[in-house]
N, C-alpha and C positions, 0 to 999 in steps of 0.2 A: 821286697827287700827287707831283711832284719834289721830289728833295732836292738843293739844288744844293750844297752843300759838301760835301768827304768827312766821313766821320763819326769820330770819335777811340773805336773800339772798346778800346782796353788804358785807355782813363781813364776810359770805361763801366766796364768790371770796377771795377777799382781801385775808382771811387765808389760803387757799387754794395754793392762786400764791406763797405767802412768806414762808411756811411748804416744799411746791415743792425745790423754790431755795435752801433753809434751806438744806433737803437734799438730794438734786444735789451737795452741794459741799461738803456734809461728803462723799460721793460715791465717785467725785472725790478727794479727801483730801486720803481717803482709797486705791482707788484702784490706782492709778496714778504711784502707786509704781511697780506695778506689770509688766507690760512691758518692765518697765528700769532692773528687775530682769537682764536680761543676761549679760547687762553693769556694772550692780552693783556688780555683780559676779567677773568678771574680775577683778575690780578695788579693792577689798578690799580681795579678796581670799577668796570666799567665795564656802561652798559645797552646794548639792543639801539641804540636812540638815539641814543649817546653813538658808536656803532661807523660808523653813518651820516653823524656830525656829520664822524669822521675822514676820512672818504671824502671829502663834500664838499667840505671844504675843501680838499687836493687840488684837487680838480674844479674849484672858482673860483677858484683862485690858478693853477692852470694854464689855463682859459681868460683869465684877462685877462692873463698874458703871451705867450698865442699871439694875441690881438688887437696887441699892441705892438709886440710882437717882429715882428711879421713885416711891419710897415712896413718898422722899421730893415734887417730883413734885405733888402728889393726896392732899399731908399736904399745902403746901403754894403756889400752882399755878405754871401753867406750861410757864405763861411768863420769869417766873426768870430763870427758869432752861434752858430753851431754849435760851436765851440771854448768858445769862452768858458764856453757852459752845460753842456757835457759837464761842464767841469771841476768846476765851480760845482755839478752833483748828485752827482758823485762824490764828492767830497768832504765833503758834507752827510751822505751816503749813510747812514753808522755812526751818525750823532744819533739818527736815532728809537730804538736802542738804552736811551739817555740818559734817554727820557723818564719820567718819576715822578706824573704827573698827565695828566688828559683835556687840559686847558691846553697843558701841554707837548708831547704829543701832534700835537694839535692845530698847533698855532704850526711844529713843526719841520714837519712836513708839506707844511705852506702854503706855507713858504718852497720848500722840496724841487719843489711844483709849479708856481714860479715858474721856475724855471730847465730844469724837463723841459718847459714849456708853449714856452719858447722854443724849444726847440730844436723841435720836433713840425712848425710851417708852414717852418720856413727846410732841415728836412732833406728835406720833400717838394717845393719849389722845386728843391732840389738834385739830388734823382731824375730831377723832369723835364727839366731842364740835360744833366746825365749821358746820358740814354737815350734812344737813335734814335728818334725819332719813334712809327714801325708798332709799338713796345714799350715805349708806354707804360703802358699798362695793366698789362702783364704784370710790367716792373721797377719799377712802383709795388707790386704785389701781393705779390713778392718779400721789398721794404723793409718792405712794413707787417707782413707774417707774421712777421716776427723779434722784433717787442715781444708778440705772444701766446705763441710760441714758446718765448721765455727768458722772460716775464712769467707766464703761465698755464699755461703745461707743467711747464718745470723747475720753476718757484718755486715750486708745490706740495710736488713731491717734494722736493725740497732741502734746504725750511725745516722739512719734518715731519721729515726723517731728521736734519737738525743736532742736534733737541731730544734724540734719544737721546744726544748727546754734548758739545751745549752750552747754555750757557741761553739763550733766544728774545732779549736784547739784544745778544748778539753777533752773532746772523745776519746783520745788514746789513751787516759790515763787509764781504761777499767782493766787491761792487760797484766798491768803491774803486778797487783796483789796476786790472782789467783799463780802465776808466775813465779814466785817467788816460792808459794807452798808446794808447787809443784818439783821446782830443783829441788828444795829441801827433802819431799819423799821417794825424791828418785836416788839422793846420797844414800838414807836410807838401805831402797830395797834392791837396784839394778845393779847386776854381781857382771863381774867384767868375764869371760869368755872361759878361762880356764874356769872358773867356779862352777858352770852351767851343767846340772846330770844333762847324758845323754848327748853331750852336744852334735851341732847340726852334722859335722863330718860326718856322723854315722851313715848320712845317706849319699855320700861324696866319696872318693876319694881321698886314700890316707894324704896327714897333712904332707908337705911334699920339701924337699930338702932347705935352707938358706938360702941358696941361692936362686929360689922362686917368689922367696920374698922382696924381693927389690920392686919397687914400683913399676920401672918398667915391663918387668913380666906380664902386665893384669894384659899393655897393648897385646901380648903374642895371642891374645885368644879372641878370635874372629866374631865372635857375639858381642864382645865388649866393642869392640871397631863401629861396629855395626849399630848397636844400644847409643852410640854417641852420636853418630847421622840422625838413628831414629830420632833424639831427642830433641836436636835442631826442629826437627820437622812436630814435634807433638808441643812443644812449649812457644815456636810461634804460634800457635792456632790458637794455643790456651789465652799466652798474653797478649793478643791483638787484641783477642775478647772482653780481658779481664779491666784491658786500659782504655779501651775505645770505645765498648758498649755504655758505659752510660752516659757519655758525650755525645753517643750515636739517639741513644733514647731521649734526652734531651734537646739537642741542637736538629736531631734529624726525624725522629717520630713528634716530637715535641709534647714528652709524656711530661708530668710535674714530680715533686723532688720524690714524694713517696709514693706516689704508681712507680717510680724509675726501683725506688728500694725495692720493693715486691717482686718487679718482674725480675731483676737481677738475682735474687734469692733463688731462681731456676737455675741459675750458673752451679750454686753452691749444691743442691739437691741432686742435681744430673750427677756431680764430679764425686758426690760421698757414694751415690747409688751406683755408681758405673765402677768405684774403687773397690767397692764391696761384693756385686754383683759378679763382674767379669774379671778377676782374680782368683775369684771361689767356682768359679765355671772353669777357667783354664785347668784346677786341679785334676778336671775330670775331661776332658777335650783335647787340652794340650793347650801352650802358651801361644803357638804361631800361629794355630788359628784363630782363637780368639782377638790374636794383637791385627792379624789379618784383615777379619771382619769387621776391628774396632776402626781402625785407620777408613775403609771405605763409608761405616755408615758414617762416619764424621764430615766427609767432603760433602756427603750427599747431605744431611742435616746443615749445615752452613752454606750451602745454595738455599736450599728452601727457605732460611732465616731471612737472606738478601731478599726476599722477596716478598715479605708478612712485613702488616704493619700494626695490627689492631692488640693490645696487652695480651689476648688468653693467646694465639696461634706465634708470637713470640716468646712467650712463655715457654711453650710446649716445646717448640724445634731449637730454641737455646738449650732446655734442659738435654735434651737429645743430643744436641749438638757434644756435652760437656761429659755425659755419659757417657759416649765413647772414647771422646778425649782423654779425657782422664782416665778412663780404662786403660787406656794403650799405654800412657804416660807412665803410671805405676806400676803396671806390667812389665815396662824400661826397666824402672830404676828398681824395681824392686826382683820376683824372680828371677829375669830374665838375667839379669847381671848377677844377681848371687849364686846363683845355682849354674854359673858359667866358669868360675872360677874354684881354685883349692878354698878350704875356713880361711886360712890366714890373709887373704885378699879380699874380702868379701865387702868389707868397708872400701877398698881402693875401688872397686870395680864398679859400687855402686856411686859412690866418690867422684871418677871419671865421666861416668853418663851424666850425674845430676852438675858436675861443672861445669863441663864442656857444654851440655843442653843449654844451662842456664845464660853463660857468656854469650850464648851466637842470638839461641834459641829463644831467649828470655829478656836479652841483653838489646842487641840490635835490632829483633823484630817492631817490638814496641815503638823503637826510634825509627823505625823506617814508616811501618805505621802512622806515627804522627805526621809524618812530612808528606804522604798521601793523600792523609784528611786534609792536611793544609793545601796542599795543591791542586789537587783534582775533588776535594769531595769527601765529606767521613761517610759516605755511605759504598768507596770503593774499598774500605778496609777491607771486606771478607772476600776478593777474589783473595789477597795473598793469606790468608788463612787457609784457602781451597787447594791453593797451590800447592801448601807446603804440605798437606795431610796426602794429596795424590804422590808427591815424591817419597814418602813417609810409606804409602802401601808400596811402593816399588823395594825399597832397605827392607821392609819386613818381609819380603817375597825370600829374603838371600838367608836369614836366620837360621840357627839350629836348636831344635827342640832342646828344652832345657827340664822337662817335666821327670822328675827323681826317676817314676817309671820306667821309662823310655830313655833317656842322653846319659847312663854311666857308659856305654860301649863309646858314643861319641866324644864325649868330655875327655876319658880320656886317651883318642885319637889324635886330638889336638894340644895334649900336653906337652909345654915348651921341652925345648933342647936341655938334658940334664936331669930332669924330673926323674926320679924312681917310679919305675911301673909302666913306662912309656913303651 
């Protein structure tokens, strides 16, 4: 397929590195919480439950700003929205510190993923802006590896080693600064969509009349429907995990505070290597098979998990576990939803999937999670992990190829009523 403008490679870099840091510290701003769990526990009396509650909300305060937000950001450019809410978490960052009750907990959190939820569909609009065409996939994979990376990697180790030297409300503060430098060089250099040479339409479909802009358009395209099921199904697996493993290493292998950091640190490792990996594989493969393959080893990695108990063989099949997880997950929101849709939805589409995932997927998983461990046992958290990645390979069975190569004949078969070119 021709690319007929040259292509602005030093504003790729450039967007690329500041998108990454961008979010490397929503991942760690997000997750950083979740290791201090068994401490946080103690100190406010808190239930398995109550640990669930904190997650979820998170989870639906950041899907319904990534449903909002990523209108505004397709209507008036995705520098504002991205600035704005860097600033807007960073700064929030250090509250959960603050908190003295499940209440307070709760409520700063909410807020916290009101502003990381915006930013999530306008910084992956922006990727796809930024990156040549033939790398999409791979500088999507790139971006999304940085929030497991700093969220799931480091924020293990970090937060367990600060506690030898500081008490667990202080650790959010270290968020803040880099935060801040980071909005300020993305005012700078991240140019809003009409500015970008080359942009992504060249490998899409001309952009398509007004009245395909309306929001509800993104629903008429079958892969977005579908991207949103999927998500339900790939963000429970992720957040059963992310909220319940180290309560599980704790209360149920009975590891201590910093074997639990270590081993978790495979969470973060599996989910940047599988973002990186199986993104940059789908360029060459194709997106359905890869989301295919990722969906199955994941069931089958998260049985084997339920069934290991000694640090190195949980180590391994958690990282496994999160590799393909997270593979599939940004394969969702990123390709598979932007390259389903005309440019000017591209933020909506991807907007949709990471809402919608996050309210159900993100949102209730967690909290039903909790109420399992509380019930029956935290070590039956991973049948419904298991569950939801087997329903998860069933939706990816129905998908249609979205790989630039292959899906302009199909994209635009499915282009809604009205549309020029149809």
């Amino acid at each position: 397929m021709q690319i007929t403008a040259a292509w602005d490679s030093r504003y790729e870099k450039k967007a690329i590195v500041l998108l990454c840091l961008g979010f490397g510290l929503v991942g760690l701003d997000r997750f950083m919480i979740m290791p201090l769990f068994p401490v946080i526990q103690r100190a406010l009396h808190l239930s398995y439950r109550d640990l669930g509650l904190v997650t979820g909300a998170l989870s639906i305060s950041w899907g319904i700003a990534a449903l909002v937000a990523s209108r505004i950001s397709d209507r008036i450019g995705h520098r504002q929205v991205l600035v704005v809410s860097l600033l807007v978490f960073s700064l929030l960052a250090g509250l959960s510190g603050l908190a003295t009750s499940l209440l307070a907990l709760v409520a700063i959190r909410a807020v916290m993923g009101l502003a990381e939820g915006a930013f999530t569909p306008s910084s992956l609009a922006a990727t796809v802006e930024a990156a040549k065409p033939q790398r999409h996939g791979l500088m999507l994979g790139v971006q999304q590896a940085a929030m497991p990376l700093f969220g799931m990697a480091l924020a293990p180790i970090l937060a367990t080693q600060l506690l030898n030297v500081l008490d667990w409300r202080y650790a959010f503060l270290i968020v803040v600064p880099p935060g801040l430098l980071v909005a300020w060089a993305m005012s700078r250099i991240i140019r809003n969509p009409v500015t970008v040479k080359g942009a992504s339409s060249a490998t899409r479909r001309a952009d398509p009349t007004p009245e395909a802009h309306r929001l509800p358009s993104v629903y008429s395209y079958r892969n977005v429907r579908l991207n949103i099921l999927g998500m339900f199904c790939w963000l429970t697996c992720l957040n059963v995990l992310t909220a319940m493993m180290p309560s599980y290493l704790i209360d149920g292998l009975h590891y201590g505070m910093q074997q639990m950091g270590f081993v978790l640190s495979a969470m973060g490792l599996g989910c940047a290597l599988g973002s990186f990996v199986l993104l940059g594989l789908s360029d060459r493969l194709g997106r359905k098979t890869v989301l295919l393959g990722s969906a199955g080893a994941t069931a089958l990695a998260v049985a084997a998990l339920s069934q290991v108990s000694s640090p190195g063989w949980v180590f391994i099949f958690l990282a496994i576990a999160c590799f393909f997880n997270f593979g599939a997950l940004t394969l969702t929101t990123g390709p598979l939803s932007a390259e389903s849709v005309p440019p000017a939805l591209v933020a909506s589409a991807c907007g949709v999937a990471v809402g919608f995932g996050e309210i159900f997927g993100g949102g209730v998983a967690p909290m039903l999670a909790g109420m399992v461990a509380s019930q029956w046992g935290i070590g039956h958290i991973f049948a419904l992990a298991i569950a939801a990645m087997v329903i998860g390979l069933v939706i990816a069975s129905l998908l249609r190829e979205t790989t630039p190569e292959t899906a302009e004949v199909q994209l635009v078969a499915e282009m809604p009523p009205g549309v020029p070119g149809e």
